[in-house]
C-alpha positions in Angstrom: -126.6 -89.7 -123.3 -125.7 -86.0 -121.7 -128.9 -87.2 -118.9 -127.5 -90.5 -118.3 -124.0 -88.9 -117.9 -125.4 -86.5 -115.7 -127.3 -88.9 -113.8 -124.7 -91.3 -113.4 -122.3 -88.5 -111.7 -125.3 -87.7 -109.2 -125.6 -91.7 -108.5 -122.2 -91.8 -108.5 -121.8 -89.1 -105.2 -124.1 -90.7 -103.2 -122.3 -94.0 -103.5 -118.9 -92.6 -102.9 -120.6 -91.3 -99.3 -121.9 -95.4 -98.8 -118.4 -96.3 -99.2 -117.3 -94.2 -97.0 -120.0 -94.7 -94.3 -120.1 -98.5 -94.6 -116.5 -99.5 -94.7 -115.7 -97.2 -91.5 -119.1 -99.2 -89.8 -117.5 -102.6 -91.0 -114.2 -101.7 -89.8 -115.5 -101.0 -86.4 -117.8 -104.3 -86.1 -116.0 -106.7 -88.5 -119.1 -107.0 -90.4 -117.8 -109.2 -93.2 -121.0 -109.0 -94.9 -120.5 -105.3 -94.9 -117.4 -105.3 -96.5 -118.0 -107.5 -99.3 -121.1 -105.1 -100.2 -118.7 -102.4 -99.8 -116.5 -104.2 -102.2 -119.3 -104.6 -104.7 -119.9 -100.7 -104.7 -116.8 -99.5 -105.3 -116.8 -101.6 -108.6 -120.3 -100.0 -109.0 -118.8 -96.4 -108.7 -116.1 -97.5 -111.3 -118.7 -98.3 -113.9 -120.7 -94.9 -113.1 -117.8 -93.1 -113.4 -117.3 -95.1 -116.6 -120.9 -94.3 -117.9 -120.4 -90.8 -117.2 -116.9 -90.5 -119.5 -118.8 -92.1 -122.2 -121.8 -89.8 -122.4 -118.7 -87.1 -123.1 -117.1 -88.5 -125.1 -120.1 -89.3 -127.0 -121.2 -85.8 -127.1 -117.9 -84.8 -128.2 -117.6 -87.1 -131.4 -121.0 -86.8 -132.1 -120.5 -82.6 -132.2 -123.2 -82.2 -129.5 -123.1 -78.6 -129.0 -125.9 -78.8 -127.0 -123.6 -79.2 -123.9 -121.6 -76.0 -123.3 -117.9 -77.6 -122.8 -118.4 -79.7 -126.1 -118.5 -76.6 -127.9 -116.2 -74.6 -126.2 -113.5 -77.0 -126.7 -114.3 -78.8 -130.3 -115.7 -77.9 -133.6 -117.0 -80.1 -136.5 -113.8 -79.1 -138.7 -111.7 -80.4 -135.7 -110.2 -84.4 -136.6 -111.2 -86.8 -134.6 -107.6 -87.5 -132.8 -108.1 -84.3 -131.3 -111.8 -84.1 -130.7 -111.0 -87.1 -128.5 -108.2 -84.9 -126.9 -110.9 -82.2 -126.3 -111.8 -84.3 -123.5 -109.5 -83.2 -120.9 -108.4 -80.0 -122.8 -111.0 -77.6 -120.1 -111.1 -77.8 -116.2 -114.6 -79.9 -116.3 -113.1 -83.1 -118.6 -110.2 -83.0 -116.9 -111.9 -83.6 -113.5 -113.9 -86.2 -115.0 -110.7 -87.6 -116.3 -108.9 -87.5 -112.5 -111.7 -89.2 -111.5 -111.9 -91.8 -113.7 -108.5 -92.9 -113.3 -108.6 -92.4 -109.3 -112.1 -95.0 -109.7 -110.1 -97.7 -112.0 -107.4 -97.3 -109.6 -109.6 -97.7 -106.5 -111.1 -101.2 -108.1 -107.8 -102.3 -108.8 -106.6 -102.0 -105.0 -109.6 -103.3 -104.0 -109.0 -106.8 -106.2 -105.1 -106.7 -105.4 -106.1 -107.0 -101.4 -109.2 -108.8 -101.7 -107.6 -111.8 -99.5 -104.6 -109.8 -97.8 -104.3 -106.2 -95.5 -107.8 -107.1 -94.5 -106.7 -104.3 -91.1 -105.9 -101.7 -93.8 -107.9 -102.3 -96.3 -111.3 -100.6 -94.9 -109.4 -97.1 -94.3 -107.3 -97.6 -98.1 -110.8 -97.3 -99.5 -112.2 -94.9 -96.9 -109.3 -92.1 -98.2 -109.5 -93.1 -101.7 -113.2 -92.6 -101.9 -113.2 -89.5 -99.6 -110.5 -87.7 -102.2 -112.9 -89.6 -105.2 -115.8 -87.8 -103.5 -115.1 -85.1 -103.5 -113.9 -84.6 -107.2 -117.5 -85.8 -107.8 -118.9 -83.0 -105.7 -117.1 -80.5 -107.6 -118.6 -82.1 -111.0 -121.8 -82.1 -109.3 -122.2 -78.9 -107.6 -119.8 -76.7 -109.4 -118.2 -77.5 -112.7 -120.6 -79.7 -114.2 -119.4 -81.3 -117.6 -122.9 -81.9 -118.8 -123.8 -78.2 -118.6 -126.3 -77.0 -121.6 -125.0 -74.1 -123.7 -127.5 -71.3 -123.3 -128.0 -71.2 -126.5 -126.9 -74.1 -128.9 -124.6 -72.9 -131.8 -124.7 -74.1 -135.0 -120.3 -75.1 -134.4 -118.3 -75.1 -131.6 -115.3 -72.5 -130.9 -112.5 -75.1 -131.6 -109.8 -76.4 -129.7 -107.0 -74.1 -128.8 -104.2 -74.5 -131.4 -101.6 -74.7 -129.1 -103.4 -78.0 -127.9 -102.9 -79.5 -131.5 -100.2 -81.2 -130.8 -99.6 -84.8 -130.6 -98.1 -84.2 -127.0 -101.3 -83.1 -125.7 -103.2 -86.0 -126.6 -100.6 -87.9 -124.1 -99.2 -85.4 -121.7 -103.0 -84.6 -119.9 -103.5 -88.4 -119.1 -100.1 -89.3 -118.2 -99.5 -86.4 -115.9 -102.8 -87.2 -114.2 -101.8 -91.1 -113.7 -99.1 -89.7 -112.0 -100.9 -87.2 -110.1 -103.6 -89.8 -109.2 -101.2 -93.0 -108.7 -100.1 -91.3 -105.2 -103.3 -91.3 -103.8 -102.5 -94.7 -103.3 -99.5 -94.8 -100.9 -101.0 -91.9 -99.5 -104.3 -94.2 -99.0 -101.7 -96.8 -97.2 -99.6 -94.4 -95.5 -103.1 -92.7 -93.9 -104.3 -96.3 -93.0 -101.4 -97.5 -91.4 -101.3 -94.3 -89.2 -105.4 -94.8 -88.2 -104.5 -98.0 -87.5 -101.5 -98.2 -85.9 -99.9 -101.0 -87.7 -96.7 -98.9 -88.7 -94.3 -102.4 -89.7 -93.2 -102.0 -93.8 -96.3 -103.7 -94.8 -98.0 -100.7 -96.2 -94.7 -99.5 -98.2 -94.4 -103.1 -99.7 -97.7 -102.9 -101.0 -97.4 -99.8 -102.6 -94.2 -99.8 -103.7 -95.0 -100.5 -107.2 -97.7 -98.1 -107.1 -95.5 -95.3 -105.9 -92.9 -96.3 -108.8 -95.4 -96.1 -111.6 -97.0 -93.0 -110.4 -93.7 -91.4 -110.0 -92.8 -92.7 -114.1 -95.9 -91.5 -115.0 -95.5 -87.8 -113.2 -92.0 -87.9 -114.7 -92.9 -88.7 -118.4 -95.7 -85.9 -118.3 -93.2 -83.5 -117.4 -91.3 -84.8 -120.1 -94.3 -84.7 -122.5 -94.9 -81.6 -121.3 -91.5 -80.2 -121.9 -91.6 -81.4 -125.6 -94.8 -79.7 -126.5 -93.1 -76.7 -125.4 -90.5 -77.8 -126.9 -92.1 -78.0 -130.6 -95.1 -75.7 -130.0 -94.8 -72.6 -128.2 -92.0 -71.4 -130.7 -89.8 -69.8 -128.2 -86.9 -72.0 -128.5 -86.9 -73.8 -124.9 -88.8 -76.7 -123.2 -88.8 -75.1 -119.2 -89.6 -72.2 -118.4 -90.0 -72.7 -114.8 -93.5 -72.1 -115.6 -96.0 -71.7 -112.0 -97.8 -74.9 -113.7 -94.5 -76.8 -114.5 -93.2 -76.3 -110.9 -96.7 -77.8 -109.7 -96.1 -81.1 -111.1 -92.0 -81.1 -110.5 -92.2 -80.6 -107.2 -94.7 -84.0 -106.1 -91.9 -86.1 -108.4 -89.0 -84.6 -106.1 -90.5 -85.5 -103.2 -91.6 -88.8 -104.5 -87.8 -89.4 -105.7 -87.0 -88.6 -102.4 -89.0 -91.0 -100.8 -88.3 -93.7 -103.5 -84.4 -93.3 -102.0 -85.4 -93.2 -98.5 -87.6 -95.5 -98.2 -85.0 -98.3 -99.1 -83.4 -97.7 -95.8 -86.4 -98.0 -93.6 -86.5 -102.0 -95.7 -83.3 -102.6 -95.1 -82.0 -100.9 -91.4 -85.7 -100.5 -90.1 -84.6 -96.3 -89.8 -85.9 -93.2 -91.0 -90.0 -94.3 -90.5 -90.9 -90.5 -89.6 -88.8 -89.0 -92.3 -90.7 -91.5 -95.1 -94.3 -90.9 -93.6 -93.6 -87.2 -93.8 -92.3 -87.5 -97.6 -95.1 -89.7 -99.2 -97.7 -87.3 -96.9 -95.7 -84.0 -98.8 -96.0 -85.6 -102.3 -99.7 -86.2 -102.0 -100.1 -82.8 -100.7 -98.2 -81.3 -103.4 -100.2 -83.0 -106.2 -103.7 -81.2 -104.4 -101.4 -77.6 -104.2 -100.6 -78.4 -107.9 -104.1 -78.9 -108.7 -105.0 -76.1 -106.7 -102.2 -73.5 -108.2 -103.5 -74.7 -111.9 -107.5 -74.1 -111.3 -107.3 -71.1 -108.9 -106.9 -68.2 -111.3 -104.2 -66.6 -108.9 -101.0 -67.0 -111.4 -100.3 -66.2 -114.8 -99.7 -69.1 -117.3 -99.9 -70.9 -120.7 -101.0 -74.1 -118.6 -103.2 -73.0 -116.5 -107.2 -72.8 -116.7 -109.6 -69.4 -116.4 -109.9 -67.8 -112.7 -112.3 -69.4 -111.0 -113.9 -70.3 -107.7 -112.5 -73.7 -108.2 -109.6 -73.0 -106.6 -110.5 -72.4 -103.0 -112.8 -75.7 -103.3 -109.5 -77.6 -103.5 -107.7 -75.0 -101.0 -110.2 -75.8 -98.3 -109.5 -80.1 -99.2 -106.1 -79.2 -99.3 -106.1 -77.6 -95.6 -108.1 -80.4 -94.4 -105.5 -83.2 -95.5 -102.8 -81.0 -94.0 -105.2 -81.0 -91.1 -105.6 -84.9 -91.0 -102.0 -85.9 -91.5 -100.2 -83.8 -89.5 -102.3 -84.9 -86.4 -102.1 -88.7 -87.1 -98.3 -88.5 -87.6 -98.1 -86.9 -84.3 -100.6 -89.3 -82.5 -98.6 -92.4 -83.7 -94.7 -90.4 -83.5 -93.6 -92.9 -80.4 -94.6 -95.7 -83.1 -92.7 -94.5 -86.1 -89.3 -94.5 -83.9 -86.2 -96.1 -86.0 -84.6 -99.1 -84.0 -80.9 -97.8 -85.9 -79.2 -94.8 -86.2 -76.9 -94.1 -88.6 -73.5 -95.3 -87.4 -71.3 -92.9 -89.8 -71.9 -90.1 -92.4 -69.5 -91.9 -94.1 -72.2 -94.4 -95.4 -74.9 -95.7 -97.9 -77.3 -94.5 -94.8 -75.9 -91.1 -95.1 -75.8 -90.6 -98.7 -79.2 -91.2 -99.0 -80.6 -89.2 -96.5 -78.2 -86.3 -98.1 -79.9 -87.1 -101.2 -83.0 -86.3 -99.8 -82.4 -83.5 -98.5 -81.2 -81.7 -101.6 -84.4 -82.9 -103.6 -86.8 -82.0 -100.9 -84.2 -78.7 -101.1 -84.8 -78.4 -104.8 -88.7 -78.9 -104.2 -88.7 -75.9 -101.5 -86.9 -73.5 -103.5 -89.5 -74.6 -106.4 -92.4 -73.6 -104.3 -90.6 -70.5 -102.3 -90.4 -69.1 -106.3 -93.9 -70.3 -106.8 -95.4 -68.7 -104.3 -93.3 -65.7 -103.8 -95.3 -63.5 -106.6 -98.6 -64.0 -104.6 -96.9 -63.1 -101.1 -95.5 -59.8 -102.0 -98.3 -59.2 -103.5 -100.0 -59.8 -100.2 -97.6 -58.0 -98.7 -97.0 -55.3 -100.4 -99.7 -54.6 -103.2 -97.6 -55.2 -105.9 -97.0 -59.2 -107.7 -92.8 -59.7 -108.3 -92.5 -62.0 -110.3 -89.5 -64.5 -110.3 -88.3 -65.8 -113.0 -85.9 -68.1 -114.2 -82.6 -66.3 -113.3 -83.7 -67.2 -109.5 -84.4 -71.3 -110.0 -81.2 -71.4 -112.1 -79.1 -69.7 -109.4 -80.7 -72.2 -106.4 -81.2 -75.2 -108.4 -78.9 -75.6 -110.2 -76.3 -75.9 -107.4 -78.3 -78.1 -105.6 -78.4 -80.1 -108.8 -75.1 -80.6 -109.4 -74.2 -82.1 -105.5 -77.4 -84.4 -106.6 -75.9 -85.7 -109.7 -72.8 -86.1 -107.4 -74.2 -88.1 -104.9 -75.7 -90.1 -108.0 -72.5 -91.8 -108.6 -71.7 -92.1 -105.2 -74.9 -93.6 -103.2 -74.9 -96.8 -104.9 -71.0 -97.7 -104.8 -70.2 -96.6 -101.0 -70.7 -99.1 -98.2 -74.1 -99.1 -95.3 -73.4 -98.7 -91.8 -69.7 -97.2 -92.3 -67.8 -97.3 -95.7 -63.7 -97.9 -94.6 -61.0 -96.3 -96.9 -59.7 -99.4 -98.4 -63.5 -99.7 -99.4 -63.5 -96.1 -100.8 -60.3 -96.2 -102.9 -61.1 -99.9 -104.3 -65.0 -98.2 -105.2 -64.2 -95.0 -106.6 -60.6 -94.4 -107.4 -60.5 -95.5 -110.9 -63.9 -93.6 -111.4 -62.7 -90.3 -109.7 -59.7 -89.8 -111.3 -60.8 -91.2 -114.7 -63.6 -88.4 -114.3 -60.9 -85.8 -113.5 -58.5 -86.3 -116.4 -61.3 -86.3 -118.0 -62.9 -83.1 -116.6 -59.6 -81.6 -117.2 -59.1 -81.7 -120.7 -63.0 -80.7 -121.3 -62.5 -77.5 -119.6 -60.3 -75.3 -122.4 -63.1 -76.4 -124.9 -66.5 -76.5 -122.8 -65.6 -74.5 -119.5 -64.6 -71.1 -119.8 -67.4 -69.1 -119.3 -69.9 -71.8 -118.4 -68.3 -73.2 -115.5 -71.4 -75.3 -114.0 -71.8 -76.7 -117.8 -68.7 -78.1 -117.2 -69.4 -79.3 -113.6 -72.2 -81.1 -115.1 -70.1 -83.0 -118.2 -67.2 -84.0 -115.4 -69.8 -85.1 -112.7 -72.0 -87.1 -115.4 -68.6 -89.0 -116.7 -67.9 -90.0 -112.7 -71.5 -91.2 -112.7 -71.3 -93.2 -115.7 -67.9 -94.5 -115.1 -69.1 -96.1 -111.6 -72.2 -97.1 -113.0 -70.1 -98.9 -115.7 -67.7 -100.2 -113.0 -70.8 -101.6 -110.6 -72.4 -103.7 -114.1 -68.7 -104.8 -114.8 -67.7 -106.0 -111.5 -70.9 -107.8 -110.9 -71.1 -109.5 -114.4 -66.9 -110.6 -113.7 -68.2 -112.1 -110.9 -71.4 -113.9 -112.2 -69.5 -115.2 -114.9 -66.3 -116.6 -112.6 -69.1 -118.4 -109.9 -71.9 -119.7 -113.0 -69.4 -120.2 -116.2 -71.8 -118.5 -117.7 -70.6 -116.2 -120.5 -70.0 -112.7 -119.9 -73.1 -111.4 -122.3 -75.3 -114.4 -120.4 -73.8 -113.3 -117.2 -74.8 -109.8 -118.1 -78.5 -110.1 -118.4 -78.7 -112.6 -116.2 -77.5 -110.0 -113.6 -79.8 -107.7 -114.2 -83.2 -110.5 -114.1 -82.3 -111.5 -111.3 -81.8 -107.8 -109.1 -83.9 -106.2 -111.3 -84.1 -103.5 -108.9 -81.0 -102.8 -108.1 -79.5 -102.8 -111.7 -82.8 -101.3 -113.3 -82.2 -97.9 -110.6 -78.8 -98.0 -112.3 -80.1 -98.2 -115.5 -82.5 -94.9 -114.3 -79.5 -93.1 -113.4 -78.3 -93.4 -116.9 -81.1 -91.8 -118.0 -81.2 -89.2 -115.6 -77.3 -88.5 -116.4 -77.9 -88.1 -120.3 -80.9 -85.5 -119.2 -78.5 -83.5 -117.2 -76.2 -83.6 -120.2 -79.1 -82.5 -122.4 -79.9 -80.2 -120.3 -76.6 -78.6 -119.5 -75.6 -78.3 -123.3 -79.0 -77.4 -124.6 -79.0 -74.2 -122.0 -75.6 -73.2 -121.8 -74.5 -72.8 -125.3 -77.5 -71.8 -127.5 -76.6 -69.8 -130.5 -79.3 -67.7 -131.8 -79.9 -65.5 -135.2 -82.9 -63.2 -135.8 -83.1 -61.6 -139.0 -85.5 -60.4 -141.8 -84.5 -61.7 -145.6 -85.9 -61.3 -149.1 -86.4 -64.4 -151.4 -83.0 -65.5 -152.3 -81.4 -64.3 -149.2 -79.4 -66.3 -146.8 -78.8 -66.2 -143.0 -75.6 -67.9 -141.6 -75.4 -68.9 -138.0 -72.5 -71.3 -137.1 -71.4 -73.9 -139.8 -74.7 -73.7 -141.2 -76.4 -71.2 -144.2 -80.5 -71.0 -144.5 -81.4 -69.7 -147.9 -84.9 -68.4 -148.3 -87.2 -69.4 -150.9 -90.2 -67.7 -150.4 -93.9 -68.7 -148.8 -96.6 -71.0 -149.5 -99.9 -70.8 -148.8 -102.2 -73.8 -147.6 -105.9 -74.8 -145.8 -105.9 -77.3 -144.0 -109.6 -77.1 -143.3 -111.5 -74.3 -143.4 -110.7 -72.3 -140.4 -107.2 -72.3 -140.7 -105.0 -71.4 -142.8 -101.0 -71.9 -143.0 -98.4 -69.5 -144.4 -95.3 -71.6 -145.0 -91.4 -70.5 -145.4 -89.1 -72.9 -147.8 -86.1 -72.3 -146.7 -82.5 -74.4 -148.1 -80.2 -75.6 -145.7 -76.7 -76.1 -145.9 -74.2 -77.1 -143.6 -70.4 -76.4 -144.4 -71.2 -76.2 -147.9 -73.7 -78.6 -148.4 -77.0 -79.1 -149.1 -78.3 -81.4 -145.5 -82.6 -80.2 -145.0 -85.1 -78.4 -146.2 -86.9 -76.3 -143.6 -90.8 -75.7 -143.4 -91.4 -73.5 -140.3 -95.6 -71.9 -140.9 -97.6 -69.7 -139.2 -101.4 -70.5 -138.9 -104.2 -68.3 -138.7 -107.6 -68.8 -138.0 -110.2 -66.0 -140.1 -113.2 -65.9 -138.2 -112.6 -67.6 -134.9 -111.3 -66.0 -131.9 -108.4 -68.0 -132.2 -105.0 -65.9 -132.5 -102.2 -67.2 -134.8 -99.6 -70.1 -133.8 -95.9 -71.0 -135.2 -95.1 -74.3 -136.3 -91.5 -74.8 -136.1 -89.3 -76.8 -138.0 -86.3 -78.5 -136.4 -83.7 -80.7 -137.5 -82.2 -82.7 -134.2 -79.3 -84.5 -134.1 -77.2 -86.6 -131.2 -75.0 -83.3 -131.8 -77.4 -80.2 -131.8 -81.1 -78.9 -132.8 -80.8 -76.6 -135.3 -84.0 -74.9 -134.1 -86.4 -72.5 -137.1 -89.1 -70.3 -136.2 -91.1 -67.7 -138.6 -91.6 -64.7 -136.6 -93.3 -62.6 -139.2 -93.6 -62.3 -143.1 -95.2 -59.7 -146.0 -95.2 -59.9 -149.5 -91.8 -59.1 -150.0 -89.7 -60.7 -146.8 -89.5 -62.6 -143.8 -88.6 -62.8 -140.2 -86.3 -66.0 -139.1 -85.7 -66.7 -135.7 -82.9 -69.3 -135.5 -81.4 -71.1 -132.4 -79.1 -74.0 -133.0 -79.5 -75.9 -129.2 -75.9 -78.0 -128.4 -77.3 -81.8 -127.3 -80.8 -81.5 -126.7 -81.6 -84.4 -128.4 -80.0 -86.5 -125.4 -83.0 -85.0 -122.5 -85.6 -87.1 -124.8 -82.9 -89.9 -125.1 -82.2 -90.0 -121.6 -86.2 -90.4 -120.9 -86.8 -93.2 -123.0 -84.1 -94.9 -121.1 -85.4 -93.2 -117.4 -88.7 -95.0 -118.3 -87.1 -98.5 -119.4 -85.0 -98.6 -116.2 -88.5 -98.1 -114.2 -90.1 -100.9 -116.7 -87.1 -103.7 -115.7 -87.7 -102.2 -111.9 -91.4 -102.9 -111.8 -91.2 -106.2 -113.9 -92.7 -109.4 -111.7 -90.1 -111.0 -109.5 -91.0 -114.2 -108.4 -88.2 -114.4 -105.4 -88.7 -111.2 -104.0 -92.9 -111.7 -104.1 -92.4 -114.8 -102.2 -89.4 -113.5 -99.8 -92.6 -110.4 -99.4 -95.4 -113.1 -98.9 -92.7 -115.0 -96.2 -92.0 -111.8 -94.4 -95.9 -110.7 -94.7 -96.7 -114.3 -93.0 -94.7 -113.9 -89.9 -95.8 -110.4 -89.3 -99.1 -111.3 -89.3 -98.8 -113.8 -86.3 -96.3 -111.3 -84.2 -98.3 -109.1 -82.3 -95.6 -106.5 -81.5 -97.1 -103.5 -84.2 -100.6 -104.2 -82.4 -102.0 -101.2 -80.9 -105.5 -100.4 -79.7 -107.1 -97.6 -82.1 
C-alpha cells in the first residue's frame, strides 16, 4: 500500500500539469473534445488523490512503522479515534489532507458547471489545479508522506497529548474546508479577470461556496478555541496566538466580502472593492499556511522549522504577482455604474463595515508580523502580545457590533429621519435605559464590558423588531397565524432572515466573550487532604489523589475534590495530570470544568506530592454563551445556504439574458 500511495502521488503530479496544459489549449481552440478529456482527468486526479489518503491511513491503522510519519505521530497503545486523527496531526498528512479536499472540491465544480460558465470554466480549473499542483509537488519533492523510517522501530513515538482531544479530531478538517473552500471564488474571481467577463455571474456561482467556506473557517476557530479552552489548562480559549491570527484574519476578510458583495447584486457598485477582498482572503489562507509551516514564529500550533515555508512564500508571491496585474489590466471594467448617494445609507453602512473588519484583519497581521520585522530591523524579536490586539481590536469591535444593529434596519440609497426614528427609536432608547441601569453593576471599571452588553441589547432589540414587523405583516396580508407567519417568513427570505439569525449568534459570542474576559476571578493555592479553597460563592474541599493507567504509557494522577456552592453540595471535581514514563512525551493537565449559562467554574491541578496539592481555580462570568452563540452562528448559515427554488430560477433567468447581451464581451 505505502508504493501504491506513493505512486499514485507521482501519477497524480503529472496529471495536475495535463489539466493545466490541456484546458488552457481547449480554451484557446474550443476543442470540445479536449475539454471533455480534461473533464475526465480531473475526476482521475480525485481518485489518485483518493488512493494516496488510503495507503495512509492504511499504514496508520495497520501500525506500519515502516513509514517514518506513521511512527512519529501514532503508537500501537494509541485508540483507534485518534490513530485516525494522527492523520493530519504532522505537516506531511496535513498536506495530503489540503489536497484531498481541494481534489473533491475541484470534481464537484467541475459536475456543478458541466452544462453552464462554459467561458469560465477552463480557467476555474486551470487555478484550481495550478494551487492543487503544487501541494502535490511539495508531497512529491519535499515532504513526502510515504517516507521510510531509517530504521523501523518496534512502536511509534505516540501522538502529542495535547492532540488527544476530541477537538482535534474536528478542528484540522474543518479549518482546512475553510481554508480550501476559498480556492473556489478565488478560482472564479481569477477567471472572470482572464477573461474579461466581469457581470455578477462568477459571485452568483460561488456564493454558496464562499458561505460554506467562510462557516467552516469560522467553526475551526471555534473548535480551535475550545481545545484551548479544555486542554491547554491555562484558563482561556485566545491567545492571539501567531497561528490563531492566521486563520482569523481570511474569515474577516471573507465576512467582509460576504457584506460587500450584496451591494455590487443589488446597486451594481463596489466591483473593485469585492475583487480586491475575495483576492486578500485567498492570499491570507497561503500567508496562514505559510506563517504555520515556516518555522519563523513561536507557537503551540504551529509545525517544526522547516524549508517548507519559503516553498509556500515563493507561491504566495506569485499569486500576489498574478492578481494584482489582472485587477489592474481589467480596472476600466470593474467600474461601478452607482455611487453612493448618502452616508446616510444601507450603501454606507456596509462599506463602513468593511472597513472596520478589513481594519480588524490589518491590525491582526501588523501584530503578527511585527516580531519578525524588528527583528529584521533591529536584531532583536518583540514580541506583541495580547495587551496590543485588545487595545486595537477591541474598539474596532465594538463600532462593528454597532453597525450590526444598524446595517440591516437603515434604508439604501439615502435613509430619511422619519425612516430613522420609525427604525430605531424604540431600539435605541430601549438599549439606553437599559445600558443605564447595567452600568452601577457591570460598568465601573470595565467600561468596554459594558459597551458590549448595551450595544448587544440594541442589536437584539432591532433584530427582534425586524422578525416582529415582518411576521405582523405576513400575518395581516396571508391570515396566516402569527407562529405560521413566522416560519413562513423566514423559508421564504431565507437569506435575509438566516444573516439575522447569524447576528444573533455573533451577538451572544460578543457577550461570551466580553463577560468571560472582563471579570475572571481566579484562586491559586496549595491544600492538604481535607482542606478547602473558597473563591466567590463557592468552597472546593480536597479529598486527596488517585492514581490510574489508562494504557501503558500513561499514567493519570487524579484530584477529588468536593464542591459546594453557598452551602451546598453542587459537583464533584476530577482535574488529573498525565504523565508519560518512557516516552519523550512531557506531562499534560486535564481540567475539570463545570459550565453553566451563568459562569465556568474553571479547575486545574498545577502540582501535587504526597502530602498536598496545587489548585488553580478561575470561575469565567458567561462563557458558556461563545459556544452557544456558534451553534446558532452555524444554524443561521445552514437556513442561508438551504435550496431556494425562486431565487435559483430568478439566478437561471438573469444568467439567461446575460448570456445573449454582448455588453461584458471583451477580446482576451
Amino acid at each position: 500500500m505505502t508504493t501504491i500511495g506513493h505512486f499514485s502521488l507521482l501519477i497524480a503530479f503529472a496529471l495536475s500539469l495535463y489539466i493545466i496544459i490541456a484546458y488552457w489549449v481547449a480554451a484557446k481552440s474550443e476543442n470540445e473534445y479536449l475539454k471533455a478529456s480534461c473533464e475526465n482527468s480531473v475526476y482521475a486526479l480525485t481518485g489518485l488523490i483518493v488512493l494516496s489518503s488510503a495507503a495512509l491511513f492504511y499504514a496508520f491503522v495497520n501500525h506500519d512503522f515502516s513509514i517514518a510519519y506513521v511512527a512519529h505521530y501514532s503508537n500501537r497503545d494509541l485508540s483507534l479515534f485518534y490513530t485516525i486523527s494522527a492523520f493530519w496531526a504532522g505537516q506531511k498528512g496535513s498536506l495530503l489532507l489540503w489536497s484531498l479536499v481541494l481534489s473533491f472540491f475541484s470534481s464537484i465544480v467541475s459536475i456543478q458547471n458541466r452544462h453552464k460558465n462554459r467561458e469560465l470554466i477552463p480557467y476555474v480549473m486551470i487555478v484550481l489545479h495550478v494551487i492543487l499542483a503544487f501541494f502535490i509537488f511539495l508531497m512529491n519533492f519535499s515532504t513526502n508522506p510515504f517516507e521510510k523510517s531509517f530504521e523501523t522501530p518496534q512502536d511509534g513515538s505516540g501522538l502529542n497529548p495535547m492532540l488527544q482531544n476530541p477537538a482535534m479530531m474536528f478542528h484540522p478538517p474543518t479549518l482546512y474546508l475553510g481554508y480550501v473552500g476559498f480556492s473556489v471564488p478565488f478560482a472564479f474571481a481569477m477567471a472572470a479577470l482572464i477573461t474579461g467577463k466581469l457581470s455578477d455571474v462568477w459571485i452568483r456561482t460561488t456564493r454558496k461556496w464562499t458561505i460554506l467556506s467562510w462557516f467552516f473557517l469560522g467553526m475551526g476557530n471555534l473548535l480551535g478555541a475550545q481545545w484551548a479552552y479544555v486542554e491547554l489548562g491555562w484558563g482561556g480559549y485566545w491567545a492571539w496566538d501567531p497561528v490563531e491570527n492566521a486563520s482569523f484574519m481570511p474569515w474577516l476578510v471573507g465576512t467582509a466580502y460576504l457584506h460587500s458583495v450584496m451591494i455590487q447584486e443589488k446597486k451594481d457598485m463596489l466591483k473593485v472593492w469585492n475583487m480586491a477582498l475575495i483576492l486578500l482572503t485567498f492570499t491570507l489562507t497561503i500567508f496562514g499556511t505559510f506563517i504555520t509551516r515556516s518555522g519563523l514564529i513561536q507557537s503551540v500550533h504551529a509545525f517544526g522549522e522547516t524549508t517548507l515555508g519559503y516553498y509556500f512564500l515563493y507561491f504566495l508571491f506569485v499569486t500576489i504577482a498574478f492578481s494584482t496585474y489582472y485587477v489592474i489590466k481589467r480596472l476600466p471594467l470593474l467600474r461601478s455604474n452607482n455611487e453612493l448617494d448618502s452616508f446616510v445609507s444601507r450603501e454606507s453602512s456596509f462599506l463602513f463595515n468593511n472597513l472596520l473588519l478589513v481594519g480588524i484583519a490589518f491590525a491582526t497581521f501588523w501584530g503578527t508580523l511585527f516580531p519578525l520585522i524588528s527583528e529584521a530591523v533591529k536584531g532583536v524579536k518583540i514580541t506583541v502580545g495580547p495587551p496590543f490586539y485588545n487595545q486595537v481590536n477591541v474598539p474596532i469591535g465594538l463600532a462593528l457590533l454597532f453597525l450590526m444593529g444598524l446595517c440591516p434596519l437603515i434604508s439604501w440609497r439615502k435613509a430619511t429621519l422619519a425612516n430613522l426614528k420609525k427604525n430605531f427609536l424604540l431600539p435605541f432608547s430601549t438599549a439606553a435605559i437599559a445600558g443605564a441601569a447595567l452600568y452601577p453593576s457591570v460598568g465601573e471599571g470595565h467600561f468596554m464590558a459594558w459597551l458590549t452588553f448595551t450595544f448587544s441589547i440594541f442589536v437584539l432589540l432591532t433584530i427582534v423588531v425586524e422578525f416582529y414587523r415582518g411576521t405582523r405583516a405576513r400575518s395581516q396580508t396571508t391570515g396566516e397565524t402569527p407562529f405560521t407567519s413566522f416560519f413562513t417568513l423566514i423559508a421564504k427570505n431565507k437569506r435575509r432572515y438566516g444573516g439575522h439569525i447569524i447576528h444573533i449568534g455573533v451577538v451572544l459570542m460578543f457577550i461570551g466573550i466580553a463577560g468571560s474576559s472582563s471579570y475572571v476571578t481566579e484562586v491559586q493555592q496549595t491544600v492538604k487532604k481535607g482542606e478547602s479553597i473558597s473563591i466567590k460563592n463557592y468552597k472546593l474541599t480536597y479529598q486527596g489523589l488517585n492514581e490510574a493507567r489508562p494504557n501503558p504509557s500513561q499514567i493519570s494522577v487524579i484530584a477529588n475534590l468536593n464542591v459546594e456552592k453557598n452551602g451546598k453540595l453542587v459537583w464533584e471535581a476530577h482535574p488529573q495530570r498525565d504523565f508519560y514514563p518512557g516516552t519523550r512525551q512531557q506531562p499534560s493537565s486535564e481540567v475539570d470544568i463545570r459550565s453553566t449559562l451563568k459562569e465556568d467554574l474553571y479547575v486545574i491541578l498545577a502540582a501535587h506530592d504526597d502530602n498536598a496539592a496545587t489548585f488553580k481555580i478561575l470561575i469565567n462570568p458567561l462563557a458558556k454563551w461563545l459556544w452557544i452563540g456558534g451553534v446558532i452562528l452555524g444554524f443561521g448559515t445552514l437556513i442561508c445556504m438551504w435550496p431556494d427554488m425562486r431565487e435559483k430560477q430568478r439566478m437561471m433567468a438573469k444568467y439567461s439574458t446575460e448570456k445573449t447581451s454582448k455588453k461584458q464581451e471583451v477580446p482576451v
